[in-house]
C-alpha positions as CSV (number, residue, x, y, z in Angstrom):
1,X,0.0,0.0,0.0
2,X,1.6,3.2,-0.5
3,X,0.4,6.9,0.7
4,X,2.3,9.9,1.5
5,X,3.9,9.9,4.7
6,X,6.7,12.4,5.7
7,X,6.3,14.4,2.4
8,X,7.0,10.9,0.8
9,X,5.4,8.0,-0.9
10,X,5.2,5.7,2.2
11,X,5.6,1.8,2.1
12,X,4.1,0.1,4.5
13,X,7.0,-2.6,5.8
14,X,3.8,-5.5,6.2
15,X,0.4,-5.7,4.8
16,X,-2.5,-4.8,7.9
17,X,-3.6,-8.0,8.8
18,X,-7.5,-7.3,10.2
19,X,-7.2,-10.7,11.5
20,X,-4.5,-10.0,13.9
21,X,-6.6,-7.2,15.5
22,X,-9.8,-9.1,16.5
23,X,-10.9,-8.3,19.8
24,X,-9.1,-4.6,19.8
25,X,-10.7,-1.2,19.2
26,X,-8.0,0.9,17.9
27,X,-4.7,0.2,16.2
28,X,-1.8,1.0,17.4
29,X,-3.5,-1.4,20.2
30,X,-1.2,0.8,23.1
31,X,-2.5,3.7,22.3
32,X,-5.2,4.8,24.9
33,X,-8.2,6.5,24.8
34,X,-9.2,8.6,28.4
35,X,-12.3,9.4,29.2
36,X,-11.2,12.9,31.0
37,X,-13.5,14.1,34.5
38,X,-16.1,12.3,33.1
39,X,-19.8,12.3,34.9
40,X,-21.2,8.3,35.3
41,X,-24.1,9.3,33.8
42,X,-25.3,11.7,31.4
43,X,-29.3,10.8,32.7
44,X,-29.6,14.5,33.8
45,X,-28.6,15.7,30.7
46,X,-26.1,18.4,29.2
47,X,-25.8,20.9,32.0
48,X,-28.3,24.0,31.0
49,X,-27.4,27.0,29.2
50,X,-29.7,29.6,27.2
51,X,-28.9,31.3,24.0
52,X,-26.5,33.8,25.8
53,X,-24.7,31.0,27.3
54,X,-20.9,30.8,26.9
55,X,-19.8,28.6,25.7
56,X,-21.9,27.8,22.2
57,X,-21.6,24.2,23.1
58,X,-20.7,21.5,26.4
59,X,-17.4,20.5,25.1
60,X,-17.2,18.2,28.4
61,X,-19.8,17.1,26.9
62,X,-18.1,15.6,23.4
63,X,-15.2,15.2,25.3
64,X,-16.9,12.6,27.5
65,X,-18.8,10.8,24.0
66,X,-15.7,11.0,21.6
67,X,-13.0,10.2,24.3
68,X,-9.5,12.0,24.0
69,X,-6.5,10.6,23.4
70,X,-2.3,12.5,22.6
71,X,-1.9,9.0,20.1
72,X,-2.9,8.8,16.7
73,X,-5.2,5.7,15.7
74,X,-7.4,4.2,14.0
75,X,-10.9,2.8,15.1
76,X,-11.6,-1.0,14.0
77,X,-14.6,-3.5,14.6
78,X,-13.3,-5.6,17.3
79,X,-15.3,-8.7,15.4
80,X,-13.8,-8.6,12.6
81,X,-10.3,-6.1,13.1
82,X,-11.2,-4.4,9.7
83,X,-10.7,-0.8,10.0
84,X,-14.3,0.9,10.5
85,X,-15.4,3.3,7.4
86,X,-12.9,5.5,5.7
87,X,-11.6,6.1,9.1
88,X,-8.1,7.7,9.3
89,X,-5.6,8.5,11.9
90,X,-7.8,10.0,14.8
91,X,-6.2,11.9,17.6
92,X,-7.0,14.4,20.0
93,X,-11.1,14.5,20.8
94,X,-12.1,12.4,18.2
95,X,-10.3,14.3,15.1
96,X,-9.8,11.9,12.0
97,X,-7.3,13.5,9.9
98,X,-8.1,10.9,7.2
99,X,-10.8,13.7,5.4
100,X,-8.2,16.8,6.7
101,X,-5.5,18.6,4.4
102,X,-3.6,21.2,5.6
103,X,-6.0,24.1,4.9
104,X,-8.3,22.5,7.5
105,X,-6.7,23.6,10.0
106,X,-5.2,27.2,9.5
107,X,-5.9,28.7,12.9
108,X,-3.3,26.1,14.4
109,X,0.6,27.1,14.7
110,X,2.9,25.5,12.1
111,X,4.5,22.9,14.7
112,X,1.4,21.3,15.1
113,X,0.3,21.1,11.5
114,X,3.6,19.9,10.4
115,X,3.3,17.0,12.9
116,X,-0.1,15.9,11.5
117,X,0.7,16.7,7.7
118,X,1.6,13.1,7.3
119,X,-1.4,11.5,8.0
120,X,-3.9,14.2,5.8
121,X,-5.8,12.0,3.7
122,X,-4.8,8.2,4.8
123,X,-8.0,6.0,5.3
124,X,-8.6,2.6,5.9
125,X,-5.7,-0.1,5.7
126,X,-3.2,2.6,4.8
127,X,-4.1,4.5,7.7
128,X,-3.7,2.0,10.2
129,X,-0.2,1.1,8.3
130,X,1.0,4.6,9.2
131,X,-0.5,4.5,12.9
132,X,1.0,1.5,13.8
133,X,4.6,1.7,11.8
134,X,4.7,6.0,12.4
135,X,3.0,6.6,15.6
136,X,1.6,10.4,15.8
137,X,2.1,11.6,19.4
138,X,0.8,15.3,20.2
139,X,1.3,17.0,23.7
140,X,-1.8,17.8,25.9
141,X,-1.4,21.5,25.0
142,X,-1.4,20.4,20.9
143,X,-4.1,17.6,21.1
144,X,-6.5,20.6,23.1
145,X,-5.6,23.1,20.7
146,X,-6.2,20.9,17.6
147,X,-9.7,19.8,19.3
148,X,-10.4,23.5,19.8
149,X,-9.7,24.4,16.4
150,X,-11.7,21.1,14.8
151,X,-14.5,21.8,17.1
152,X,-15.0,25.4,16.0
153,X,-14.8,24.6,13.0
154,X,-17.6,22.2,13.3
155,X,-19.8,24.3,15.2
156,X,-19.4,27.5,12.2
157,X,-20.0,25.2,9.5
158,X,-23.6,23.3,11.3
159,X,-24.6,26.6,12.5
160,X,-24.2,28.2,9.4
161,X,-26.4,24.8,7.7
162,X,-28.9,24.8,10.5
163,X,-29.5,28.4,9.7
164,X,-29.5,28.4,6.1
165,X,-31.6,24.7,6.1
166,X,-34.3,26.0,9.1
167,X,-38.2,27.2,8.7
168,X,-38.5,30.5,8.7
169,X,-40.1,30.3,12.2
170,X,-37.5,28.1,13.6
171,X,-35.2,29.5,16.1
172,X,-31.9,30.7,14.7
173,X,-29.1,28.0,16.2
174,X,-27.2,30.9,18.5
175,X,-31.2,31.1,20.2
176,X,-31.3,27.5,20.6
177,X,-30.2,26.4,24.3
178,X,-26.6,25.1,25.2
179,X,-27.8,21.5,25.1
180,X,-30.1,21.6,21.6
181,X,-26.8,22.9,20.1
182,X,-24.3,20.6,21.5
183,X,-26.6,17.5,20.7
184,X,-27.0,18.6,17.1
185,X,-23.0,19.1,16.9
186,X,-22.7,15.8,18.4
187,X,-24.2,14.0,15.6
């Protein structure tokens, strides 16, 4: 399989075997995903907020759903160990770089870009090929500011649909509450 890693065409040294990855959740199987100052139970629901709530969203909220994690990987089905979707190297809160380039993430300082350039636009096999033979390792401070900067991103471009898509009697999304906009981020 051969993708660009390290501004050049990458070889992966062995095929990905799914089969030797049954029963795992991720690939590189050491890297760990942390559920950080997580509540039990989200039963009560996302804490309230109105339309003049800061912040837009409960990021403890996607936090808690998505995981977090300073690793690259890539999610598999533990039944089978084939990689799930078009899934790509995923780091930080959930962020797959596999459907990233470089302009996706302008607001971010050089250093950190440069460090995920390699993985822009891996998916599947090839993807977990890179993970597991170049591990991607980001400080706390990089993985939060690449989650930020994903996040935003997220919540501009849904707002900016949910606006443009609504009735004309709907609310706009900044006048929905905290947890109608975090739920419809979520998804």
């Amino acid at each position: 399989a051969l993708g660009t890693v390290y501004a050049q065409t990458f070889n992966c040294s062995g095929d990905y075997n799914p089969s030797e990855y049954i029963g795992k959740r991720r690939v590189p199987i050491d890297c760990k995903v942390e559920q950080l100052d997580c509540p039990a139970s989200w039963k009560s629901g996302i804490p309230k907020g109105s339309e003049t709530s800061a912040p837009m969203i409960d990021k403890k909220f996607l936090n808690c759903h998505e995981g977090f994690t300073l690793c690259g990987y890539v999610p598999i089905n533990p039944k089978s160990g084939e990689v799930i979707g078009q899934s790509g190297v995923t780091i930080g809160c959930g962020v797959d770089l596999g459907n990233k380039s470089r302009a996706s993430f302008t607001s971010l300082s050089s250093t950190i870009v440069n460090k995920l350039e390699p993985y822009f636009g891996l998916i599947g096999n090839l993807a977990s090929c890179a993970a597991i033979e170049h591990p991607l390792n980001l400080t706390l401070t990089e993985a939060n500011n690449l989650t930020d900067a994903a996040t935003n991103d997220v919540l501009n471009e849904v707002s900016k649909r949910y606006d443009s898509d609504k009735d004309g009697n709907a609310l706009a999304f900044a006048s929905l509450p905290r947890g109608i906009r975090t739920a419809i981020v979520s998804v």
